[in-house]
C-alpha positions in Angstrom: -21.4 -11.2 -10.5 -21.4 -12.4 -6.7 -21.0 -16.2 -6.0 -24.1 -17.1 -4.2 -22.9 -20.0 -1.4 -25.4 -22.7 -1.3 -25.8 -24.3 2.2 -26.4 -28.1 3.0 -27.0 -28.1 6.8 -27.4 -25.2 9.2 -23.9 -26.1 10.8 -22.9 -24.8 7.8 -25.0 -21.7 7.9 -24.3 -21.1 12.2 -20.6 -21.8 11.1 -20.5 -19.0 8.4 -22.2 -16.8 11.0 -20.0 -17.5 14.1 -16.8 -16.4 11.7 -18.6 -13.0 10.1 -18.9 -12.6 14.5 -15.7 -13.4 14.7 -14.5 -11.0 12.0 -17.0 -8.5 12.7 -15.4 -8.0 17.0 -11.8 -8.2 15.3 -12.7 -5.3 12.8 -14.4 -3.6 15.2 -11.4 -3.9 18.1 -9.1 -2.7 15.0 -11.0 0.6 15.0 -11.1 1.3 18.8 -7.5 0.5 18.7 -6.6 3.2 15.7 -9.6 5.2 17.5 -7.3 5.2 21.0 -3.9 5.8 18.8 -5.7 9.0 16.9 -6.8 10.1 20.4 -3.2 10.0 21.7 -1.4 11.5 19.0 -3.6 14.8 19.1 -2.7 15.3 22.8 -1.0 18.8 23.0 2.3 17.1 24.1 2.3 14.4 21.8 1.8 17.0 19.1 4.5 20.0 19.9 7.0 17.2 20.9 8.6 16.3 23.9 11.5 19.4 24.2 9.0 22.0 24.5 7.3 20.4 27.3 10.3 19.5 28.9 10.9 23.3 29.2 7.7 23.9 30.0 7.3 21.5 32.7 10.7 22.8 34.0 9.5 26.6 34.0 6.5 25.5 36.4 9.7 25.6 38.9 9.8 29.0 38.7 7.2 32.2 39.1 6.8 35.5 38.0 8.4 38.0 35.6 11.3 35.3 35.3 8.8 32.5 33.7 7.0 35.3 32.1 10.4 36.2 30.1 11.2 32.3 29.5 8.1 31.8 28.1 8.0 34.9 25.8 11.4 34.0 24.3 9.8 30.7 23.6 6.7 31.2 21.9 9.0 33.9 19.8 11.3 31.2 19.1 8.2 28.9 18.2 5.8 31.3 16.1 
């Protein structure tokens, strides 16, 4: 059974509302922060790790049937 507050003054009641503000911006700041962690850890090279892009960024040097090959071997080596 809830505790029902009883209130005096209404600087008692604005100073219960000014902290449920208060916690109600931190809780919400708390989600856009997990919201903007979630969001970077499901970018593609965040989630097949930082080798594999290395070698992918490192392939862009090259061009045609060479990165081709490279890249075959890869994804065989991957999948």
């Amino acid at each position: 059974m809830p505790i029902t507050k009883v209130y005096r003054t209404f600087d008692e009641i604005n100073l219960d509302l000014k902290i449920l503000k208060i916690e109600r911006d931190l809780a919400y700041l708390r989600f856009k922060k997990d919201l903007d962690q979630t969001k970077e850890s499901i970018k593609p090279e965040n989630m097949i790790g930082e080798t594999p892009m290395k070698i992918i960024n490192t392939l862009g040097a090259f061009s045609g049937p060479l990165k081709s090959a490279a890249l075959t071997w890869i994804f065989k080596k991957l999948f």
